[in-house]
N, C-alpha and C positions, 0 to 999 in steps of 0.2 A: 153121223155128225163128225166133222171134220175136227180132230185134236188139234191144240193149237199151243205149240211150247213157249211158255212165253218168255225166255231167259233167250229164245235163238239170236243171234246176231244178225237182227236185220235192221234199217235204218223205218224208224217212225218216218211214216208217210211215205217211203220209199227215197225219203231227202238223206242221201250222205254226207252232204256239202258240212264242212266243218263250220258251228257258228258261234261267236263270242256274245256274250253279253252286253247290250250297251252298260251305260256307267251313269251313275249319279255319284260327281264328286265333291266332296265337302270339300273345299279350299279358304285358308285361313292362317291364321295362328296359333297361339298354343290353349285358346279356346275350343278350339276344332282337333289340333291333336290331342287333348286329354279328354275327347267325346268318346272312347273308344267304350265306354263301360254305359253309356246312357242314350247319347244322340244316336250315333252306328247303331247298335243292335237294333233301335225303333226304326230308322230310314231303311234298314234293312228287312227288317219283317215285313214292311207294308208294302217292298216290291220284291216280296222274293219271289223266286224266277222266274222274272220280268228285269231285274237291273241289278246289276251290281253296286253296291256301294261304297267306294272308295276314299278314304282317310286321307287327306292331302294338309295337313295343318302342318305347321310349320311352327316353332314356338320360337319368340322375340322378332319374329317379323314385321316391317311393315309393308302396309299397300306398293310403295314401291320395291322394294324388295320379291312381295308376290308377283309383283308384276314379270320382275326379272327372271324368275324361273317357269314362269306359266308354259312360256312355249319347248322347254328341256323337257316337261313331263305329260306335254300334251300329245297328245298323237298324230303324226303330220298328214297333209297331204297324202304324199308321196307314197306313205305308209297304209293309207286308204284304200289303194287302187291297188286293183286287182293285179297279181303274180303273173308273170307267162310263165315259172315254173310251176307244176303240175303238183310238184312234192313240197311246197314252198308252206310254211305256216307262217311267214309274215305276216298277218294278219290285225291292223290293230282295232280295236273298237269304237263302236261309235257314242260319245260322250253327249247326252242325250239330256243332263242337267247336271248344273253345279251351282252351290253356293258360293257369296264372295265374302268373307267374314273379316275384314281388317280395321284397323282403328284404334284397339285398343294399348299397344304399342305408341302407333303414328301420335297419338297425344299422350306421349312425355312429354312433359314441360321443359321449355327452352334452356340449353344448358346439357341435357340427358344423350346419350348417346344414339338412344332409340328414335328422339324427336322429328319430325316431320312438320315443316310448315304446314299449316292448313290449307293452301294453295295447291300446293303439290300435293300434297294428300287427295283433293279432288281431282287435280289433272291425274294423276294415277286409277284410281278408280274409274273414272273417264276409259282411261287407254285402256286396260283391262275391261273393259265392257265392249267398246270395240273391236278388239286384239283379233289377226287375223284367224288365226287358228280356231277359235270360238266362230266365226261365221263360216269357215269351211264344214266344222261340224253341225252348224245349225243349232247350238247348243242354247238352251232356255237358262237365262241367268234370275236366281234371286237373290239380293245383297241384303244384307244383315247388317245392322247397326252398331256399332259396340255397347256394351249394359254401360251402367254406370257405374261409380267406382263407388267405393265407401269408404273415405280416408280413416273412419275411425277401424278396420279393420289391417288397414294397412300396417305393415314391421312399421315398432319402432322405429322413428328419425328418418324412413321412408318418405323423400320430400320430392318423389321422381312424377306425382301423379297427382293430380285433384279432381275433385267431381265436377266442377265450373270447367278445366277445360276440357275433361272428356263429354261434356256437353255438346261443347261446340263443335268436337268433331263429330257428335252420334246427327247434328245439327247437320254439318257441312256432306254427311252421306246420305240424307233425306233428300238434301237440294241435289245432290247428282242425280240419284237412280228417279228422280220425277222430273227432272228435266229430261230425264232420258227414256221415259216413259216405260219404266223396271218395274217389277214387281220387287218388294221389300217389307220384309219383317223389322219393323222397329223396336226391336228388344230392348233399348233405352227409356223408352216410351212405358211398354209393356210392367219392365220393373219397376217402373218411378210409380207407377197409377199405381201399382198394388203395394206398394209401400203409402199410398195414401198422398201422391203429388198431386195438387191440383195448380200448381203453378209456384212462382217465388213467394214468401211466408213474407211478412211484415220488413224482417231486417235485408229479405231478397237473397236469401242463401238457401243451398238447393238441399235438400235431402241426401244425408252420404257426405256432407263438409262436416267438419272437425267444429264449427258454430252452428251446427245442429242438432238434435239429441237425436243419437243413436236408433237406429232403425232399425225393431225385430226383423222386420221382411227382408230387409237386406243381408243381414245375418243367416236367412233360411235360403236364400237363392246366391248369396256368392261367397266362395270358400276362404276368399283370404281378402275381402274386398277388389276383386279381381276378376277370377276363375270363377267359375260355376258351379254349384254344388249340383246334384244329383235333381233336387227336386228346379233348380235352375235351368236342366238341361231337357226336363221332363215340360216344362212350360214354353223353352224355345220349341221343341218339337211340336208342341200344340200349336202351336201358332205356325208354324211351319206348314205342318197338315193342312191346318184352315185356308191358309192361302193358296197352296197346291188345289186345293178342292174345288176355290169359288172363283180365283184367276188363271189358274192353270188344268183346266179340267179335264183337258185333252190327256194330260201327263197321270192323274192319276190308274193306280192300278186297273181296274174294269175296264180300262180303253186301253192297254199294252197286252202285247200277248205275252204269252208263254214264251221263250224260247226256243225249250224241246216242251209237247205236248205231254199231254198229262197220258197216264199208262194207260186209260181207260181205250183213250183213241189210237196209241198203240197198238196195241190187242184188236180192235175195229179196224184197222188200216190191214192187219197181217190177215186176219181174216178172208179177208176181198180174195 
């Protein structure tokens, strides 16, 4: 029987060819960069070595503002195609999902630095969903909603934000990614149900207003009427999942390879 060392340097499957990771990037605001301890690690376990997943949040952003840097950190064209030098690791990857996570910014209330018409705010999202870069990669987008706000948790004298208008903007991102026939986790939605919304109460004020009484649930899922607590970020991921699963099905893990093959098939490859 033929010994077979399995540390030798030879390449699985006899492929040398150097190959990068696609990417699944979170893109967002400072929702998506303070994921790093709850959303990351779960997008990452469920495609690991299969995708990378990559942190792109940005905090105090709005839609257009992501828009502005989308294509500085995307990977171009140019970048794609193959080297005529031999020794060349330009190499960039193929961006294979991303979320688009803005909003919660874009509705400050008029007056705020951050603010964003509502108009604009859709033509943004708009332009980011067609943005050329994302069609050269072929890249599968799901847009996320903003949560809603809970002004009773907000800083004192905090008068940058209300739950009525970040409504209308978790509203005005509904109507974009279905006109444009997106797949979309309504986290706005998601929160209010389980806070017990079944629509406007008697006086017509939403759950999360300062003329509402206070809401455990919202208390359990966002950290400062804002931000996301842990078990916040554990419910966006659920629902995340569930839609990769039943719209995106092609994307989940059992239909991606591997990268580099598992050792088993190593070892069966050196063998031959």
């Amino acid at each position: 029987m033929t010994s077979i060392d399995i540390h030798q340097n030879v390449p699985p499957n006899g492929d040398s060819s150097r190959k990068l990771y696609p990417q699944f990037i979170l893109f967002g605001d400072s929702i998506t960069q303070y994921s790093h301890s709850d959303l990351v690690p779960a997008v990452s376990e469920y495609y690991i070595r299969r995708l990378d997943v990559v942190n792109r949040g940005f905090s105090g952003y709005t839609a257009p503002m992501g828009l502005n840097i989308l294509p500085r950190f995307f990977p171009t064209l140019s970048s794609l195609s193959p080297s005529t030098d031999s020794n060349s690791i330009d190499v960039a990857p193929h961006v294979r999902l991303m979320t688009v996570f803005f909003g919660a910014n874009d509705a400050c209330l008029p007056g705020q630095l951050q603010h964003v018409p509502l108009a604009r705010y859709k033509q943004a999202l708009g332009e980011i969903a067609n943005h050329e870069v994302l069609r050269l990669h072929g890249t599968k987008l799901i847009f996320i909603t903003p949560p809603p706000v809970d002004e009773h948790q907000l800083e004192d004298g905090n008068k940058c934000r209300s739950a009525e208008n970040t409504a209308l903007y978790a509203a005005a991102c509904r109507e974009v990614v279905v006109s444009l026939g997106l797949p979309f986790v309504d986290l706005w939605s998601v929160f209010m149900t389980r806070a017990g919304w079944k629509g406007p109460g008697s006086d017509g004020k939403l759950i999360g207003s300062l003329e509402r009484e206070r809401s455990s649930v919202l208390d359990e899922l966002l950290s400062d009427g804002l931000h996301l607590t842990s078990l916040g970020y554990q419910l966006l991921w659920a629902e995340l999942k569930a839609l990769i699963e039943s719209e995106l099905s092609s994307e989940v893990p059992e239909r991606l390879p591997m990268v580099y093959p598992a050792w088993s098939d190593v070892l069966a490859s050196q063998a031959k």
